[in-house]
C-alpha positions in Angstrom: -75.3 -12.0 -34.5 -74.8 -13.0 -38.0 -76.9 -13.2 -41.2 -76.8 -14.2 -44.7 -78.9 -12.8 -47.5 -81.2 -11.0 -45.8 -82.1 -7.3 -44.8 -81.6 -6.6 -41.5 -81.5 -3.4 -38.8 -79.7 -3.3 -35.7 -80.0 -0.8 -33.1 -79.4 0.3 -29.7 -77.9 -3.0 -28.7 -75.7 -4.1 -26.2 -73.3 -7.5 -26.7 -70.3 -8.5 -24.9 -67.6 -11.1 -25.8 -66.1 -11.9 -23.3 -62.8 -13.7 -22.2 -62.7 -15.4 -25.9 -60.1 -17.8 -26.9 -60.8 -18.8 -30.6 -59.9 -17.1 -33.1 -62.6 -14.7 -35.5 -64.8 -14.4 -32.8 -67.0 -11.8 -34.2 -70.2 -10.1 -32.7 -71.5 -8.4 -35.8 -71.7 -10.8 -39.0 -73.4 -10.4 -42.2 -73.1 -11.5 -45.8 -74.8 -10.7 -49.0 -77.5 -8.4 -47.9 -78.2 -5.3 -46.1 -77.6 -4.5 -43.0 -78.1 -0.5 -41.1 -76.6 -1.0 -37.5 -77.2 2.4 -35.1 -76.5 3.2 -31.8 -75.3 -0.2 -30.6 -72.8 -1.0 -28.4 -70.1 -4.0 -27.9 -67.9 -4.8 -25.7 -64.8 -7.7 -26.0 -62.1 -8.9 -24.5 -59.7 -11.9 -24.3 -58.2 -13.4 -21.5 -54.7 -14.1 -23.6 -54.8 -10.9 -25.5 -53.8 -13.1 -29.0 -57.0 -14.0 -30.6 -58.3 -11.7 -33.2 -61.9 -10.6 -33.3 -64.0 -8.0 -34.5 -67.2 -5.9 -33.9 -68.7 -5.8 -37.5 -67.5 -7.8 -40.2 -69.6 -7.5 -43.3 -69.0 -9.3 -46.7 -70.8 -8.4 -50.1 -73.3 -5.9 -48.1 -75.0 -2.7 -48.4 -73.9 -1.8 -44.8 -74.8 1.3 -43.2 -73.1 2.4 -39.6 -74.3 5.2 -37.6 -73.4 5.7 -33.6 -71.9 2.4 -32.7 -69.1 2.2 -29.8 -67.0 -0.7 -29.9 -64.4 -0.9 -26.7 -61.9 -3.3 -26.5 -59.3 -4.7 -23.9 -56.8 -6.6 -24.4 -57.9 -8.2 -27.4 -56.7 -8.5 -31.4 -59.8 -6.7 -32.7 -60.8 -5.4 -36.1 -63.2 -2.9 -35.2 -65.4 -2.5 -38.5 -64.4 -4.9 -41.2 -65.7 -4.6 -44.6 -64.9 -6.8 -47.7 -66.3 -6.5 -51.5 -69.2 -4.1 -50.0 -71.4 -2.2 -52.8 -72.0 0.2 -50.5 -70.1 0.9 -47.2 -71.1 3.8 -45.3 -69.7 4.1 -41.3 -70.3 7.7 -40.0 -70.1 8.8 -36.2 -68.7 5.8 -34.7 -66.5 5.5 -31.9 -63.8 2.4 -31.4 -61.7 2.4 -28.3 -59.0 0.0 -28.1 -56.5 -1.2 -25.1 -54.1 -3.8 -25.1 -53.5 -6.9 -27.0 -51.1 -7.5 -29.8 -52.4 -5.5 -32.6 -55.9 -3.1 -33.2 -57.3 -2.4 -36.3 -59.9 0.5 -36.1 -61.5 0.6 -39.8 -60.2 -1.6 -42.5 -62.7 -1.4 -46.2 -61.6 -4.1 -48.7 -62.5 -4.1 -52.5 -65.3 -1.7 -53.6 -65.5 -1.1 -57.0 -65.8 1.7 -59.4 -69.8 1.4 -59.2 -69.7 1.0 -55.3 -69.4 4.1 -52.6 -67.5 4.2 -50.1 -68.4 7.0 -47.1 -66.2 7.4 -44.1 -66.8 10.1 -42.1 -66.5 12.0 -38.5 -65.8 8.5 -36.4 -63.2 8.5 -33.7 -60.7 5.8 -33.1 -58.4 5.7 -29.8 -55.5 3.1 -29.5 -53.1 2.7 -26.8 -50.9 -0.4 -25.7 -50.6 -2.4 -28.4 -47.8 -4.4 -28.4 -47.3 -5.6 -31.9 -49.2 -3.1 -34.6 -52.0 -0.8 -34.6 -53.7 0.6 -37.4 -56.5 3.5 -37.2 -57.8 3.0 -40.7 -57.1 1.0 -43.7 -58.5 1.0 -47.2 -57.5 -1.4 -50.0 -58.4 -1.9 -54.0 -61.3 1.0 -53.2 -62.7 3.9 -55.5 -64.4 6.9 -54.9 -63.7 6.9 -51.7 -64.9 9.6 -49.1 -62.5 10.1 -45.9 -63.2 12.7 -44.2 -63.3 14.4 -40.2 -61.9 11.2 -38.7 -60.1 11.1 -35.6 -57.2 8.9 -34.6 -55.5 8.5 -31.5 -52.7 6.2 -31.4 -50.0 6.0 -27.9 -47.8 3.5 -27.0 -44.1 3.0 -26.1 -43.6 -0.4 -27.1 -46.1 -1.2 -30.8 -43.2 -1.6 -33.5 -46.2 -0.4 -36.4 -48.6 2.3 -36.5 -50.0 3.8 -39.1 -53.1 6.0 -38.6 -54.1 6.5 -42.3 -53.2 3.5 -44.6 -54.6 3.6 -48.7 -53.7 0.7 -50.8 -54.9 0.6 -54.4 -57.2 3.8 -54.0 -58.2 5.6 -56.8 -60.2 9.1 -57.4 -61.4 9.8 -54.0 -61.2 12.5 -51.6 -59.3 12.3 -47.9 -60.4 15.3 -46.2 -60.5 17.2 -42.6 -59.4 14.1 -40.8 -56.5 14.4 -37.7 -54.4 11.7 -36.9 -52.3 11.8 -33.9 -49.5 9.2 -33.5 -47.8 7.4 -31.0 -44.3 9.9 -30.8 -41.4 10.4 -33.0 -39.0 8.2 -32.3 -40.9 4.7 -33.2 -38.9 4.3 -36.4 -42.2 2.4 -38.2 -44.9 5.2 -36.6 -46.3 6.9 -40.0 -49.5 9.1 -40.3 -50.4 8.4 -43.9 -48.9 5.9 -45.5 -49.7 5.1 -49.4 -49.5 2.4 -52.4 -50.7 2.9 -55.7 -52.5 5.9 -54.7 -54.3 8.0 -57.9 -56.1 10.3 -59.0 -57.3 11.3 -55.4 -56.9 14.4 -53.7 -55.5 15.0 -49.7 -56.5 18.1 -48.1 -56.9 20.3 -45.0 -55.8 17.0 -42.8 -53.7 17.5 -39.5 -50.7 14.5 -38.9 -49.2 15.1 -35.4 -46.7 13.4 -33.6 -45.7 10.6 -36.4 -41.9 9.6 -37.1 -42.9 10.3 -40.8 -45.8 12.6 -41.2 -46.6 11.2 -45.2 -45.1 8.1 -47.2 -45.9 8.1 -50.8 -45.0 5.0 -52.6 -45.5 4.2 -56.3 -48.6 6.7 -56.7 -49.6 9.3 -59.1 -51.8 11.9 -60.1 -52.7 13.5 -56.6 -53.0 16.3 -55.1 -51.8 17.5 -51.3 -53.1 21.0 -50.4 -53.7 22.5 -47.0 -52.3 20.0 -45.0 -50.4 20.1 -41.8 -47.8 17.9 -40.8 -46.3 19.0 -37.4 -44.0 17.0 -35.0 -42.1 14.1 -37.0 -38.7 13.1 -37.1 -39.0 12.8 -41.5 -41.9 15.3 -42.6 -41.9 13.9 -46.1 -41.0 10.5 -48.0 -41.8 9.9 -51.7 -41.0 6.7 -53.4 -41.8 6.4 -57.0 -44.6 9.0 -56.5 -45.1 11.0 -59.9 -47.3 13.9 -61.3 -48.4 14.6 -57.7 -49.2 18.4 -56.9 -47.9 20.2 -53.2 -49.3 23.4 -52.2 -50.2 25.8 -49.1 -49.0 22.8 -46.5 -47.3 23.4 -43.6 -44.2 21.1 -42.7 -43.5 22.0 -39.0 -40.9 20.7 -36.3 -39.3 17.9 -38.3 -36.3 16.7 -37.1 -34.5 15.8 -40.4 -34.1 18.4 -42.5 -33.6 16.2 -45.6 -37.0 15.0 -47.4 -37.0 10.8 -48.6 -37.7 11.5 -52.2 -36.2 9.0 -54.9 -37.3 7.3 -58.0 -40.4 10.2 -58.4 -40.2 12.3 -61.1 -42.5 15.2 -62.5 -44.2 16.6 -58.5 -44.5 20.0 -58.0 -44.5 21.4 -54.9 -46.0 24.9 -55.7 -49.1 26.2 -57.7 -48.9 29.1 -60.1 -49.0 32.5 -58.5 -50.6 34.4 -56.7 -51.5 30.7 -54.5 -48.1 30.1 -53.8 -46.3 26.9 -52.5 -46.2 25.5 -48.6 -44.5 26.4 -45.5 -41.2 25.0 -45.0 -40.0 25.2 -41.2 -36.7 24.8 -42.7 -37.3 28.1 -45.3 -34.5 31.2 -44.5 -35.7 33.2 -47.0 -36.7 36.9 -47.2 -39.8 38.3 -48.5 -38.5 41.7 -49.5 -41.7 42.7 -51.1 -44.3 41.8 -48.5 -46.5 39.6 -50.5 -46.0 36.3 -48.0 -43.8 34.6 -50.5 -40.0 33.8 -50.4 -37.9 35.5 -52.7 -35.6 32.8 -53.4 -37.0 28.8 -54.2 -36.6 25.9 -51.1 -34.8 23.1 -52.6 -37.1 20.4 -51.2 -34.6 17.6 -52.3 -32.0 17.3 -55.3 -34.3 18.5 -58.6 -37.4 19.4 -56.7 -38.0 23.0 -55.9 -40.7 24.7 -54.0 -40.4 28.3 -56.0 -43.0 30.2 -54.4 -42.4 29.3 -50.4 -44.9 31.0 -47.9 -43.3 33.1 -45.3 -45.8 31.7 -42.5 -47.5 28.7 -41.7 -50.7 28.7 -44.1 -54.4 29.3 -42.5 -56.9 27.2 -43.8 -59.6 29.5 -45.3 -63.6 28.4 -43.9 -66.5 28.8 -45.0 -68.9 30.3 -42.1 -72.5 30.1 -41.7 -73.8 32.3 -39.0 -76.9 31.4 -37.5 -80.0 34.3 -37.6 -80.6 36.1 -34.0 -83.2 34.6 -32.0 -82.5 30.9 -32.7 -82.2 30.5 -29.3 -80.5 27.3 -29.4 -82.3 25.3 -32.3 -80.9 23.0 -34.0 -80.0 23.8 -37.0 -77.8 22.5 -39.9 -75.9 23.1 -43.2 -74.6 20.9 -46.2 -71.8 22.0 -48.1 -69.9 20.4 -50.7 -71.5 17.2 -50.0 -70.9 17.4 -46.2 -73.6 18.0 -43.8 -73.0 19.8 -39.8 -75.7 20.8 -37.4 -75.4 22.7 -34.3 -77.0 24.9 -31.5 -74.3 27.3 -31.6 -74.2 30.6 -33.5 -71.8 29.1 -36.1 -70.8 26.5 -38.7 -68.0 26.5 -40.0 -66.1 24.2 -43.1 -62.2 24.4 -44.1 -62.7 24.9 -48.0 -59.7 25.1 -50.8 -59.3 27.6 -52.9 -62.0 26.9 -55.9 -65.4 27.0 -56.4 -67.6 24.9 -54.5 -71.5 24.2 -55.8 -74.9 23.1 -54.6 -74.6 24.4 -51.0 -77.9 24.4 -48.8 -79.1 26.2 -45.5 -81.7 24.7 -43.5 -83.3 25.2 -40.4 -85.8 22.9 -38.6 -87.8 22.4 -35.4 -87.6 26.2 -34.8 -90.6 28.2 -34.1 -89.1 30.9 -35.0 -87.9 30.3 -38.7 -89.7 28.3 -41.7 -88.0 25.4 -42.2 -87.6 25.6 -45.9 -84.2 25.2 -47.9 -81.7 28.1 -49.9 -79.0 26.4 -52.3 -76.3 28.7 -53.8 -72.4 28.4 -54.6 -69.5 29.9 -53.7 -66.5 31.0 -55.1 -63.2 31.5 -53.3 -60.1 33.6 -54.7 -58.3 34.4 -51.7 -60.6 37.3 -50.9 -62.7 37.3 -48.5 -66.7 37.0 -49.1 -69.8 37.5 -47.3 -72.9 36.8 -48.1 -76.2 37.7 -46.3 -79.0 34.6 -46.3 -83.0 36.2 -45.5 -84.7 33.9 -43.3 -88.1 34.7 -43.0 -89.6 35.0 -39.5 -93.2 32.4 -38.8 -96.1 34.3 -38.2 -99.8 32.6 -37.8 -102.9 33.9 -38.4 -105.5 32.5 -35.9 -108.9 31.6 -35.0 -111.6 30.1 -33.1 -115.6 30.7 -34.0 -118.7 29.1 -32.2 -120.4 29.3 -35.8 -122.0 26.5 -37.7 -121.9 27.6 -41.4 -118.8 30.3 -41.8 -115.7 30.8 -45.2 -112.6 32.4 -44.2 -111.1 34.2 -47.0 -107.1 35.4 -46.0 -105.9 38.1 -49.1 -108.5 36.6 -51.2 -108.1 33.0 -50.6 -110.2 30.5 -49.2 -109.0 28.6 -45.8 -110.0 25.3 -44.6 -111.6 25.1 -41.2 -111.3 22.4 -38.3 -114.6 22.0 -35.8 -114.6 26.4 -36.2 -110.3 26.8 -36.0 -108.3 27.8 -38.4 -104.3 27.7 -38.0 -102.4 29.3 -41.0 -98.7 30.2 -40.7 -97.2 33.4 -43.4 -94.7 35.2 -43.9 -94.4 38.6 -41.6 -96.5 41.4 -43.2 -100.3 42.9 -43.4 -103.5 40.6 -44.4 -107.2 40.9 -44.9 -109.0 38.1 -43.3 -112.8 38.3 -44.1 -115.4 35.8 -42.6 -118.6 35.3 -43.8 
C-alpha cells in the first residue's frame, strides 16, 4: 500500500509479504500526508533471510499508529520507519521478529523542534538474529516522549543489540520503558546506548540482562533518576558525558566492579539531602544512624563520588488511583502527567519522581453506576506519603410515564421536557419535589 500527498486511514487489515527477494520491499508506504493506521496486521518473510523490508515506512507525514502487529521471519525488517515526520505518534503496537540478519523494531528520524514525537506502551520481541538487532532507535529528534515500551531481545549468536538507541535527542522524556537483553556476555549487547543526548531526562526505566546496562557518550545536561540496571557485566560507561545528574538508581549484579567513565567532567551522582544518591551493589558502608544513607561516600570512579549512597535498592514511589466500590468491572481510566491508563481492576497505578506533578484527571465512563464527568487536581510528592479521597457521585433518575395529553413537570422548581408522556432525568442522590400539572 503506498500513497503520496494524500490523507489516508488504514485499519483492521491484513497483508502478507511473502518469500520476497528485492530489497525495500515495504507493505506500508506513505509520503507527504497523513496517514492513522489501527488495528492492522502484516506478515513478511524472505526465503534468503538478507533482504531488508519493512511494515510502515512513512516520510514527511502526520502518521498516527494504534494496535498494529507486525511478525516477521527470517527477514531484515524495519518494523515502523519514520523519516522527517511533523508528527509521529506509534502507541500500543506489537512487532515480533525471528531470524534473518538484522531486526529493527522502531527507528524515528529527524523531527524537529516544532514536531512531536509520541512513543508509548508498544512491545517489541527479537530473537535469532544473526547480525544486529535493534528494539528502538531515535535520531536528530526533539521533544521526544518514550515511554512503557517493552523490549525483548535473545540470541546466542547477534554480534549488536542495543534495545534503546538516542542519537542527537534533545529535551525529551524516556520513561517507564523495560528493556531486556540478549545475556551478559555479548561484548556489543547494551540496553541504552546514547550520542549527543541533552537536556532530556531518563527515569523509572528497568535494563536487564545487558553486557552494559547504560553508555553515555558525548551528552550533557540530563538527568538519570529511578532507574534500575540489574544483570550486566559493566553497569555504567560515560564517555564525554557532562553536567548529567544520578540519583535514587539501583546498580545491581554487575560483574565489573569498575564504572567506564573518562573524558566527563562536572556529573553528580547524588541529589542534595534528604533524597539521597543510588544504590550501589558494590556499597560496604554502614548506616550508623538509620536514615537509609551510607555514612561514608562510594567512589564511583577516580573524582566521582556518590556522597549520599542508599543502604537498599530504591522503591519507586506510585501514584495510586483506587477505583470507587460498586464499579463492578467498568472500565474506567486516569491521565496523569500527560499519560493516560484504563482498567477494570480496582487500581491504577503510575511510578512518579519525587516533584510535583499538575493537571491530573479522573474519569469514569460507560458505568451506570457513576456520572461520567471529570476531577483535575495536582499532586505533590516529598517522600511522605499522601492520600487523597476523590467523591464520585452515585446516578440516580427520576422517572415517568403518563397517558395524559396536555401535562408540565416541574422537578425542585424547574421545568422538564417530555417525550410522547416520559420523562428520563438523571441527579445527583438526594430528596426532590416533582409536581405535575
Amino acid at each position: 500500500i503506498s500513497s503520496e500527498a494524500s490523507s489516508v486511514s488504514l485499519s483492521n487489515n491484513k497483508i502478507s509479504l511473502i518469500n520476497t527477494e528485492q530489497d525495500s520491499n515495504g507493505a506500508v508506504q506513505t509520503t507527504y500526508g497523513t496517514m492513522n493506521a489501527s488495528n492492522n496486521t502484516i506478515f513478511y518473510s524472505s526465503s534468503t533471510g538478507t533482504n531488508m523490508g519493512f511494515g510502515f515506512n512513512t516520510q514527511e507525514t502526520n502518521f498516527t499508529a494504534y494496535g498494529n502487529d507486525i511478525i516477521s521471519q527470517n527477514s531484515d525488517l524495519m518494523g515502523f520507519l519514520a523519516t522527517g515526520n511533523n508528527r509521529t505518534d506509534i502507541t500500543h503496537n506489537t512487532v515480533n521478529m525471528q531470524g534473518g540478519t538484522g531486526q529493527f523494531g522502531m527507528e524515528v528520524t529527524s523531527v524537529g523542534t516544532n514536531g512531536k514525537l509520541v512513543l508509548t506502551q508498544n512491545k517489541i520481541v527479537q530473537s535469532s538474529a544473526s547480525t544486529e538487532m535493534a528494539g528502538i532507535g531515535i535520531r536528530g529528534v526533539d521533544n521526544a516522549l518514550v515511554s512503557e515500551n517493552a523490549v525483548t531481545q535473545s540470541s546466542a549468536t547477534t554480534t549488536l543489540a542495543l534495545g534503546l538507541a538516542l542519537d542527537g535527542v534533545k529535551n525529551s522524556s524516556i520513561y517507564g520503558n523495560t528493556l531486556s537483553g540478549a545475556g551478559i556476555s555479548l561484548t556489543f549487547n547494551v540496553g541504552i546506548s546514547t550520542q549527543d543526548l541533552q537536556n532530556s531526562t531518563v527515569s523509572n526505566n528497568t535494563i536487564f540482562n545487558y553486557n552494559s546496562s547504560l553508555n553515555l557518550t558525548s551528552s550533557s545536561n540530563d538527568t538519570f533518576v529511578g532507574n534500575y540496571f540489574n544483570n550486566s557485566y559493566t553497569a555504567l560507561s560515560l564517555n564525554n558525558a557532562n553536567y548529567s545528574v544520578f540519583y535514587h538508581n539501583d546498580f545491581m549484579n554487575y560483574r565489573d566492579s569498575n564504572f567506564n567513565i573518562s573524558s566527563s567532567s562536572h556529573d553528580q551522582f547524588n541529589a542534595a539531602l534528604p533524597v539521597g544518591g543510588n544504590y550501589w551493589q558494590s556499597y560496604r558502608g554502614n548506616d550508623g544512624n538509620g536514615d537509609g544513607i551510607g555514612d561514608s561516600p562510594f567512589t564511583v570512579n577516580g573524582s566521582f563520588v556518590d556522597h549520599y549512597p542508599l543502604m537498599k535498592p530504591w522503591t519507586r514511589p506510585q501514584a495510586v488511583f483506587l477505583a470507587p466500590s460498586g464499579i463492578n468491572g467498568t472500565t474506567w481510566k486516569v491521565t496523569f502527567n500527560g499519560q493516560t491508563k484504563q482498567s477494570t481492576g480496582d487500581t491504577i497505578a503510575f511510578n512518579i519522581l519525587n516533584g510535583t506533578y499538575q493537571s491530573y484527571k479522573f474519569e469514569y465512563y460507560n458505568s451506570s453506576l457513576y456520572y461520567t464527568n471529570t476531577l483535575n487536581g495536582s499532586l505533590s510528592y516529598n517522600g511522605s506519603g499522601i492520600s487523597l479521597n476523590v467523591p464520585y457521585l452515585h446516578y440516580s433518575y427520576i422517572t415517568g410515564k403518563l397517558n395524559l395529553t396536555n401535562f408540565t413537570v416541574y422537578i425542585n422548581g424547574k421545568l422538564i421536557a417530555t417525550t410522547n408522556g416520559a420523562f428520563n432525568l438523571t441527579v445527583t442522590a438526594g430528596n426532590y419535589t416533582v409536581v405535575i400539572e
